[in-house]
Structures are given as structure tokens and as C-alpha cells.
C-alpha positions as CSV (number, residue, x, y, z in Angstrom):
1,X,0.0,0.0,0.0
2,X,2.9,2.5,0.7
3,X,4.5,1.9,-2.8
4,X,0.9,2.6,-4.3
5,X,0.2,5.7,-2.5
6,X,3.7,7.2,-3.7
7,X,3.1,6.3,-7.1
8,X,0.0,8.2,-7.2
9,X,1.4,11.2,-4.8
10,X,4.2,11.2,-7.8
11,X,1.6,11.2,-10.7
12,X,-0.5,14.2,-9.2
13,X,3.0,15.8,-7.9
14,X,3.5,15.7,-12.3
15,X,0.2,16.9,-13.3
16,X,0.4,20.1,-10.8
17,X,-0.3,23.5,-12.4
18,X,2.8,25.6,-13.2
19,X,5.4,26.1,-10.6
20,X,2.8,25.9,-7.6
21,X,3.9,22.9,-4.9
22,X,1.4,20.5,-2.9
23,X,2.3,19.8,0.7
24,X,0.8,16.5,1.6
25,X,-1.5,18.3,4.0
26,X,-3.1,20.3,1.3
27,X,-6.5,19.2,-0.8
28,X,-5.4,17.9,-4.4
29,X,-8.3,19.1,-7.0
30,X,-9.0,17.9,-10.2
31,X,-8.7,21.1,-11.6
32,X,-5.0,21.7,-10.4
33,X,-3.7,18.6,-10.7
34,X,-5.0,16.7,-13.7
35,X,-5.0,19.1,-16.3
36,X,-2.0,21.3,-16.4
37,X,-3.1,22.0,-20.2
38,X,-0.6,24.6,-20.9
39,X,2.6,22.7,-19.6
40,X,1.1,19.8,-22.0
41,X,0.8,21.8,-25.3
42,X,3.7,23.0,-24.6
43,X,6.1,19.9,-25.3
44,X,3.4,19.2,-28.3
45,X,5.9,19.6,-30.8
46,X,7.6,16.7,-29.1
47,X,5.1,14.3,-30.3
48,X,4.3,12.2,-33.7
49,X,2.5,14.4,-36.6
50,X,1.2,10.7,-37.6
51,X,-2.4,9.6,-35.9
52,X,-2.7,6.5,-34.6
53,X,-6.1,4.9,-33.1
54,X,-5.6,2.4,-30.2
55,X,-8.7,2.3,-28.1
56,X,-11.9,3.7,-30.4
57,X,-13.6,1.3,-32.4
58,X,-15.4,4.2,-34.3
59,X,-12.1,5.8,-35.9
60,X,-9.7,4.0,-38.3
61,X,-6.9,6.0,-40.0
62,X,-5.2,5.2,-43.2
63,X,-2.1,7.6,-44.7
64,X,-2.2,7.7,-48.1
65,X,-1.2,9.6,-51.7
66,X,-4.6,11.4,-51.8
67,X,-4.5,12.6,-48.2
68,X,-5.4,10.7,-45.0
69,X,-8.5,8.4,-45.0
70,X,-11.0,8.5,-41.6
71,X,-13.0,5.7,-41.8
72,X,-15.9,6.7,-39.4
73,X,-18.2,4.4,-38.1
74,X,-20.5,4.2,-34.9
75,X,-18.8,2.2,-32.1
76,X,-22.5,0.7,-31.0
77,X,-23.0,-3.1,-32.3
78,X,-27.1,-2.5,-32.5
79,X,-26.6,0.6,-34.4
80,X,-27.7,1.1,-37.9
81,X,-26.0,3.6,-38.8
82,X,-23.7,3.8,-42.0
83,X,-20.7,4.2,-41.8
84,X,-18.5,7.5,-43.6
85,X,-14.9,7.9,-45.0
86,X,-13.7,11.2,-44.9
87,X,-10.8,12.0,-47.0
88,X,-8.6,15.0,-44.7
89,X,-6.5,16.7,-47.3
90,X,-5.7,20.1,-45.5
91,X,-6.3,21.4,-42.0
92,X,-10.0,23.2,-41.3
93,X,-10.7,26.2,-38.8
94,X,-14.0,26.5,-38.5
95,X,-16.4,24.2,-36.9
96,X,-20.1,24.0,-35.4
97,X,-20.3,21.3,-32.7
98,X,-24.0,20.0,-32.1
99,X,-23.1,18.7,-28.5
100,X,-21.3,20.0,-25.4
101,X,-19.5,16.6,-26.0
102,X,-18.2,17.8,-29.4
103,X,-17.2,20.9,-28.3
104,X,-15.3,19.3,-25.1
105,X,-13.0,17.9,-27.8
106,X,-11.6,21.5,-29.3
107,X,-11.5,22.4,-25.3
108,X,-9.0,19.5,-24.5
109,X,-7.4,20.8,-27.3
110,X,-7.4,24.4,-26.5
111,X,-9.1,24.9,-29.8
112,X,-12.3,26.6,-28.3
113,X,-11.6,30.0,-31.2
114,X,-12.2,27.0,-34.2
115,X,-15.6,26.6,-32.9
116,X,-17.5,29.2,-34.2
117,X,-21.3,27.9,-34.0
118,X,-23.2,25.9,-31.4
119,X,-26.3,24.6,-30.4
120,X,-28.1,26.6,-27.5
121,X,-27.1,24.4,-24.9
122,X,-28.5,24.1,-21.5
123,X,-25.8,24.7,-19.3
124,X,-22.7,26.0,-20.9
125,X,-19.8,26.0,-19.0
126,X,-16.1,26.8,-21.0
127,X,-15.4,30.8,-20.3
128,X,-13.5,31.4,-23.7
129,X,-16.5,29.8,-25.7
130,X,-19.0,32.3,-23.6
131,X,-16.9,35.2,-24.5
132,X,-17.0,33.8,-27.8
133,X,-20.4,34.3,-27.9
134,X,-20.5,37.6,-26.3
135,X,-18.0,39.0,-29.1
136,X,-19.9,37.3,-31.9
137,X,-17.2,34.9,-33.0
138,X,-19.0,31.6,-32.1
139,X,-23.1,31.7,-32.8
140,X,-25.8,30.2,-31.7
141,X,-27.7,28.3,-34.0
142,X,-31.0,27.2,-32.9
143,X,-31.9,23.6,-31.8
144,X,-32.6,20.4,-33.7
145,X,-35.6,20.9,-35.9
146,X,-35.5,24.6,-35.5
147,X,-31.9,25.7,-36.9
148,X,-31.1,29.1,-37.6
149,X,-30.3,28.4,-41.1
150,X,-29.3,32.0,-41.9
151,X,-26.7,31.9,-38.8
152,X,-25.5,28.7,-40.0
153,X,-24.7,29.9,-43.3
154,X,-22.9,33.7,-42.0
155,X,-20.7,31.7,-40.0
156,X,-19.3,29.9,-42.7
157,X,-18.5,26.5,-41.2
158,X,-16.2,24.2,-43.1
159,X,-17.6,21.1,-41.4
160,X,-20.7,20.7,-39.2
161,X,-20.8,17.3,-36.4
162,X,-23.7,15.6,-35.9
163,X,-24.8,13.1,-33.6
164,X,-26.4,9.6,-34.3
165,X,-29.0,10.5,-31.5
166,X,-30.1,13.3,-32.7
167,X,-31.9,13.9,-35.6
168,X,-34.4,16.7,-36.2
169,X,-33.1,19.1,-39.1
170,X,-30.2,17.5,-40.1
171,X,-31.6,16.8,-43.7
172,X,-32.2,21.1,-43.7
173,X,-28.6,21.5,-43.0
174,X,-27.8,19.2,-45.6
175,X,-29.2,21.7,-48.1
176,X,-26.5,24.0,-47.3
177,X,-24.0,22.4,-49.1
178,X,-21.8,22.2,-45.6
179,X,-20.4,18.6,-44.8
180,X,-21.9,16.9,-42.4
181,X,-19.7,14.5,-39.9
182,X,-21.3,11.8,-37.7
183,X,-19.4,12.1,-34.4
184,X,-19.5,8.9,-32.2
185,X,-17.7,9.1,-29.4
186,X,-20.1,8.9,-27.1
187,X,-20.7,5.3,-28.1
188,X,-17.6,4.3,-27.0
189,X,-17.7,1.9,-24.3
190,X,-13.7,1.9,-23.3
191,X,-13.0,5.2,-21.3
192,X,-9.9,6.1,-23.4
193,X,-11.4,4.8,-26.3
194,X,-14.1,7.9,-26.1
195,X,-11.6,10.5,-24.9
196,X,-9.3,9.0,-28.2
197,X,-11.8,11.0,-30.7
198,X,-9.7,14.1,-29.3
199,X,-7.3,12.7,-32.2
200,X,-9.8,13.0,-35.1
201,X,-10.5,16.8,-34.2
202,X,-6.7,17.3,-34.0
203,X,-6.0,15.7,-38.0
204,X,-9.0,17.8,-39.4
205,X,-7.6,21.2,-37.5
206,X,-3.6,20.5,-38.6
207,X,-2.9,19.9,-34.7
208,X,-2.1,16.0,-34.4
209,X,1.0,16.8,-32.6
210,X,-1.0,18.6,-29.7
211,X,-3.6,15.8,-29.8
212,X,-1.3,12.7,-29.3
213,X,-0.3,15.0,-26.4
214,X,-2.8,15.2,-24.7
215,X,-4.0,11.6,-25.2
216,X,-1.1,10.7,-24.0
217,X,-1.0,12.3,-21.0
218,X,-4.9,11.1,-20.5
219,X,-4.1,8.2,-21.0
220,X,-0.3,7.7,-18.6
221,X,-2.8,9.0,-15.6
222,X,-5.8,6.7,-16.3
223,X,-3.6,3.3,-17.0
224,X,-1.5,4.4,-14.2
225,X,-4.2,5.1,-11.6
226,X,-5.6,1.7,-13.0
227,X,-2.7,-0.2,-12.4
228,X,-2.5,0.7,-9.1
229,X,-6.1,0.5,-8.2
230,X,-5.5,-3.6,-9.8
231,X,-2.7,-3.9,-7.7
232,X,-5.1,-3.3,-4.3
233,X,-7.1,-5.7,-5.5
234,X,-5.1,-8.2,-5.8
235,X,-3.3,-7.7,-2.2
236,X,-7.3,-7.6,-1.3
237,X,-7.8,-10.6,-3.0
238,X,-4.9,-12.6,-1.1
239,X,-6.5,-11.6,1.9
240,X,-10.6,-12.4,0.9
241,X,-11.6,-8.8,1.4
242,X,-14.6,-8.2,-0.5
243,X,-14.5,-5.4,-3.3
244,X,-17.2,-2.7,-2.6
245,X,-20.6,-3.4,-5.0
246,X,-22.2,-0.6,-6.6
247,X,-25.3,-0.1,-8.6
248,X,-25.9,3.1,-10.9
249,X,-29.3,5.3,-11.7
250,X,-32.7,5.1,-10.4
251,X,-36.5,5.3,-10.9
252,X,-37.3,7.3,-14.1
253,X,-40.7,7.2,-15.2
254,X,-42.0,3.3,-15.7
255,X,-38.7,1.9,-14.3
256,X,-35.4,1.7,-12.8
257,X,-32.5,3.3,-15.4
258,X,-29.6,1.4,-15.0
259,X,-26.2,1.6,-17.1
260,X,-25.3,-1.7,-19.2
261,X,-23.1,-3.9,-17.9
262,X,-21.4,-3.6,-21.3
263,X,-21.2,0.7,-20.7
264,X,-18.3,3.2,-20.6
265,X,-19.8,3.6,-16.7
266,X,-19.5,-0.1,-16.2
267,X,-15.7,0.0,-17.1
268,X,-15.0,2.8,-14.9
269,X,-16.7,0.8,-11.8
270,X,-14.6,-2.2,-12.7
271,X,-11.2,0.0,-13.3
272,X,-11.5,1.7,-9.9
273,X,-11.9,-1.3,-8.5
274,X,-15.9,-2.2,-7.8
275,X,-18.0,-4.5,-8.1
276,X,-21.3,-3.5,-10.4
277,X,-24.0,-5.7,-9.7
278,X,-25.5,-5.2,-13.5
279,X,-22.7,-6.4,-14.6
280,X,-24.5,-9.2,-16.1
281,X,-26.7,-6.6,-18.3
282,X,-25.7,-7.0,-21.9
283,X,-26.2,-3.3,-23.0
284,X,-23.1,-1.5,-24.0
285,X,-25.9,1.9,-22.7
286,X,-28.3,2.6,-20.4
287,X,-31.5,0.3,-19.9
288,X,-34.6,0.5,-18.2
289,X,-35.8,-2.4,-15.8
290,X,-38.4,-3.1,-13.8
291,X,-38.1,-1.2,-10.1
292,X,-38.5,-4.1,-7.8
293,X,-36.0,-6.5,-9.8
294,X,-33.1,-3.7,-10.0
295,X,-34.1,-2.5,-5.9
296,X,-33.6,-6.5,-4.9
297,X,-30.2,-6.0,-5.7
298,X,-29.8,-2.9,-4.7
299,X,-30.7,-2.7,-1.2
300,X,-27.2,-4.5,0.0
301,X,-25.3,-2.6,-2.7
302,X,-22.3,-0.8,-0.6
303,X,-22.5,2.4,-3.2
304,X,-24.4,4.1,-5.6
305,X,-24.4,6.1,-8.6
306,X,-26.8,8.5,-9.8
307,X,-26.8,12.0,-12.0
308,X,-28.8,14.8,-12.7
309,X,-29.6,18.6,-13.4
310,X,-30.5,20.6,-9.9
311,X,-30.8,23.5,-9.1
312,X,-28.6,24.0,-6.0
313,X,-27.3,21.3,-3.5
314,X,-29.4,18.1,-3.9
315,X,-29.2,16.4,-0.9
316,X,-30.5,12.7,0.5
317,X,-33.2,14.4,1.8
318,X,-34.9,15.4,-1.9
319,X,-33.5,11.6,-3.0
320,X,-35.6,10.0,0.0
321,X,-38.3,12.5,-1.4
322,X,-38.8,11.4,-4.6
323,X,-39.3,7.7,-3.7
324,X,-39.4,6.3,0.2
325,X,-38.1,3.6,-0.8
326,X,-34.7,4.7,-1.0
327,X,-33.8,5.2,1.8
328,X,-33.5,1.5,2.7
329,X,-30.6,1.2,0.7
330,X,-27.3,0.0,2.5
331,X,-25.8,3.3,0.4
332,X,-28.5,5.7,1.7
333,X,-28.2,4.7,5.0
334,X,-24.3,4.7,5.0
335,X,-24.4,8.2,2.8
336,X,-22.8,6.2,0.0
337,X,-24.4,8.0,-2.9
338,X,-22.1,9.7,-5.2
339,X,-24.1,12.1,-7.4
340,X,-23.2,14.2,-10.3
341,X,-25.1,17.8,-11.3
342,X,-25.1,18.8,-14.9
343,X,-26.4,22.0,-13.6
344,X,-23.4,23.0,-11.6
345,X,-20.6,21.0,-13.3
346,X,-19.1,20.8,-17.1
347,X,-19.7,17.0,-17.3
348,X,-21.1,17.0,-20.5
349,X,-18.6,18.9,-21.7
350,X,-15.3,17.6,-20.1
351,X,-15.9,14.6,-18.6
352,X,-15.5,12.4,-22.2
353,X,-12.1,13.9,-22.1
354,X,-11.6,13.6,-18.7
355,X,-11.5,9.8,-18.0
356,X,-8.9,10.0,-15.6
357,X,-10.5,12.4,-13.2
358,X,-13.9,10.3,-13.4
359,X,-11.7,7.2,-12.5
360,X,-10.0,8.7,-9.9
361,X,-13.3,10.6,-8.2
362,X,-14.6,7.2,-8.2
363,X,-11.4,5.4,-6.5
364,X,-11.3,8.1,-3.8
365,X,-14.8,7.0,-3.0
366,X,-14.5,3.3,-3.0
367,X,-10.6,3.5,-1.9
368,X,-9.7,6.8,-0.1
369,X,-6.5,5.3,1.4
370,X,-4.9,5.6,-2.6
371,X,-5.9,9.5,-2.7
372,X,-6.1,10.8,0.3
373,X,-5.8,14.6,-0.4
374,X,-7.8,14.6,-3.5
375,X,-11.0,16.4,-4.0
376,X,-13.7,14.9,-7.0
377,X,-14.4,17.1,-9.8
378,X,-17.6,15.3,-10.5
379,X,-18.8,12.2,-8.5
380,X,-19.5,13.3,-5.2
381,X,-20.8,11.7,-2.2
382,X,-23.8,13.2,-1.2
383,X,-25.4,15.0,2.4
């Protein structure tokens, strides 16, 4: 346990903001310790110009004569959706992202002046995209099945994403002669695999060598933290401790909503070192089941994951109040619930990007001992 905790007191010490130090008896936050973007674009030019895909099953790259080949496809096996080839012959500025997702991707990036039209999303969180839209260089335009057509066209996009999800008015932008890209990294079920589409919007900008950056550095912390995290386990194991059980959502409408056991969600359970009792659930999503068979297992579950938009601090008390029967859970009683709020954090935004800093608000719940001076960015336990 001592060689884990100095491994991970060495990755955070590496990820820390400029020249600022962290004494062991101050809080490490996600903010200060995991991103350090500028220190990371700034050895960019120390990377490979040349993409490489190692983890998304959406993106396949090929180099040739003619320019470099995206093969584009979406990463869900029900999906019907065809797939695209995109031939990238020379670098684009000017994008409109259809989903805080989308637009997280130029943020990793610190791209956010290439996106110069958005949807009017609910909660918007990025400061340089609101200035953006206060000087007029990124627009607003309209939502799905009510576009702004005329903003769409005075912003002069050279490539519009789109999401398999959504559809309304897509065929209306079509009409404007703008291309059209599916983007499907959302439907990634591997953590780095969805943060690795980071690499797609770095070939069509001209900036691969800050993109495999950044992966990289994403992915060091999230494999490390991983490692270590396995590494408990097993010393766990050799002793028959039991790993803490989780289960994820709750009553919407006509049932429980539950991730797949098959999910991005689901990995990051298993990867800091849970147990998900839906882990037998096929869906590589989310799934509604029937209240009383999801609550069965449940009750005994040692933790549990649920989201949200609220306005304010949502505490048990409004979570007992929407259904009495939560608050039999072992988790409710033992104030085991780690919720996230759209409404007051960028999760839609960052959090694709941000696998690392999910796993690890996750492991300081179910293992504080491996960081113990860490504060979660997203997933926190609840009052």
C-alpha cells in the first residue's frame, strides 16, 4: 500500500499547475492537478505528426497519396447507422459542434476559437466559448428541428458534427452544401477509447502533434491510476476482502434506469476497483428495468451512482423524497451515494475527455487510502 500511494502522490505531484507545490496536507483538486493543459501543449511539438487509433472502435486511420482516410463508423453493435470515409487533405478552422460533448474535444485541445457555431445548450460552462459568444465569434444556432439556417450559413463553417442520437433538421442542413460529420464518441464503451476521438479533431484542425499530447498524458494517468487501483485488488484478494458493489441510476418514469453492464460507466466501476451488480446486463448503454427487480439488488449494494440537473445542492433528503423507498438502501443509510449535477458542473462537456478524473473521483470513494488529499471534480458523495 505505501509503494501505491507514492506512485500516485508522484503522478499528481507531475500533473500540478505551473510552478505551484502540494504539501501532503493540502486538498489535491481535479482542476489543479490533472489538467495542467498549458505545460502539455507545450512539449506538443515533441510528439508524432502521424495519428494512430488504439482504443476507439469508431475511428480507423489510413495515410495515403490522396490525403489521410478517416474511416468513421458508430462504435455501437445495434446501431444502424452507416458508416462514412472522410478523406482530410488540409487542415479546417471552422467548426459548429452539435453537443457539449463535441465541443469538449476542441476544449482538450485548446481549440475553443475553431468553434464558431453551437447549439443553445443548456448549461454552458467553457469561459473562452461564452466570450465567444458575447463578441460574436461563435453563434448560436437554434436547436434540432429549429436551426437558424441564416446563422449557419454567416458563420461559414467548413464542417458541421452531428450526432447519431439526434436527428431533427439534419436533412435542412444538408441543403446547405456544408459537410456533415457523424461524431460517435459517445458510443464508446472503453473510457480512453471515447476520450481518443480528441485525435480525429486534431488531424481535421492540422494539430495532431497537440492531440497525441494530450491523449497521452490522459491516457499515462488513467492506466497508471488503473494499475495501481489492480494492484489493491489483488493484495485484497490474497487476503478475501470483498470489493465494494455498486449499482448506478434510479426510478425514471416506468422503471429503474440502469447503465449496461457492457457501458463506458460499467468500465469505470470495474477500473476503480468495484463491483457492479448489472454487470451481467448485456447493454453496451443505459437500460430500463423493472423497479422491484433492479431494488432486490440494490438494497445490499455498498455504493451508488446517480446523475442529474438541480438546481442547487441536492441532498438525501430530496432523494428519499422522490421515492421512500430509498432510503433502505445499505448506500443511503451509510451516505454512499455519489451524485453528479449537470447543472453546476461541465460533465457533459469535459468529462468524455476527462476519464482519468472520473476514475479517480470514483477510487477516492471506493478506496480513499490511494488518494487521500484529493478532491472529486464530478462524482460526489452526497449529504
Amino acid at each position: 500500500m505505501k509503494r501505491i500511494l507514492l506512485i500516485i502522490v508522484a503522478i499528481l505531484s507531475l500533473a500540478s499547475c505551473g510552478n505551484r507545490t502540494t504539501s501532503s496536507d493540502e486538498a489535491v483538486s481535479a482542476d489543479s492537478l490533472f489538467r495542467q493543459q498549458d505545460s502539455i501543449l507545450a512539449k506538443a511539438s515533441e510528439y508524432s505528426d502521424t495519428i494512430r487509433i488504439k482504443y476507439a472502435k469508431g475511428l480507423r486511420v489510413e495515410y495515403k497519396d490522396d490525403g489521410v482516410h478517416v474511416h468513421i463508423s458508430n462504435p455501437d453493435p445495434s446501431s444502424h447507422t452507416a458508416p462514412m470515409e472522410l478523406v482530410v487533405k488540409e487542415a479546417k478552422s471552422r467548426f459548429v459542434c452539435m453537443t457539449a460533448l463535441q465541443m469538449g474535444n476542441f476544449v482538450a485541445l485548446g481549440l475553443e476559437d475553431k468553434v464558431i457555431g453551437i447549439t443553445s445548450l443548456r448549461h454552458l460552462f467553457n469561459p473562452l466559448i461564452k466570450q465567444q459568444i458575447k463578441d460574436g465569434t461563435t453563434v448560436k444556432i437554434g436547436k434540432e428541428g429549429n436551426f437558424d439556417l441564416e446563422a449557419v450559413i454567416a458563420s461559414r463553417p467548413d464542417y458541421i458534427f452531428v450526432s447519431a442520437s439526434k436527428h431533427g433538421g439534419y436533412e435542412t442542413l444538408k441543403d446547405c452544401g456544408i459537410p456533415l460529420i457523424p461524431h460517435h464518441g459517445y458510443k464508446e464503451t472503453d473510457p480512453l477509447g471515447q476520450a481518443e476521438w480528441i485525435k480525429f479533431i486534431g488531424l481535421l484542425t492540422g494539430e495532431t502533434r497537440r492531440a497525441n499530447a494530450v491523449f497521452a498524458d490522459i491516457e499515462n494517468k488513467y492506466n497508471t491510476l488503473k494499475a495501481e487501483v489492480a494492484e489493491l485488488m489483488a493484495e485484497n484478494a490474497k487476503t478475501k476482502a470483498k470489493n465494494p458493489t455498486i449499482v448506478s441510476g434510479r426510478q425514471i418514469r416506468d422503471g429503474w434506469y440502469v447503465m449496461g453492464g457492457n457501458s463506458y460507466m460499467a468500465q469505470i466501476f470495474k477500473d476503480a476497483g468495484a463491483d457492479y451488480i448489472m454487470k451481467d446486463k448485456e447493454e453496451t448503454g443505459g437500460v430500463t428495468l423493472d423497479f422491484e427487480s433492479v431494488y432486490a439488488k440494490a438494497v445490499g449494494a455498498d455504493f451508488w451512482q446517480i446523475d442529474g440537473s438541480f438546481d442547487g445542492e441536492f441532498s438525501l433528503n430530496d432523494l428519499e423524497a422522490e421515492d421512500s423507498r430509498y432510503a433502505d438502501l445499505k448506500a443511503f443509510k451509510d451516505k454512499h451515494v455519489l451524485f453528479c449535477n449537470f447543472a453546476s458542473t461541465p460533465y457533459r462537456e469535459l468529462s468524455p475527455v476527462e476519464p482519468h478524473i472520473l476514475l479517480a473521483d470514483f477510487v477516492k470513494a471506493f478506496h480513499p487510502e490511494v488518494l487521500p488529499h484529493y478532491q472529486p471534480k464530478y462524482y460526489k458523495l452526497m449529504k
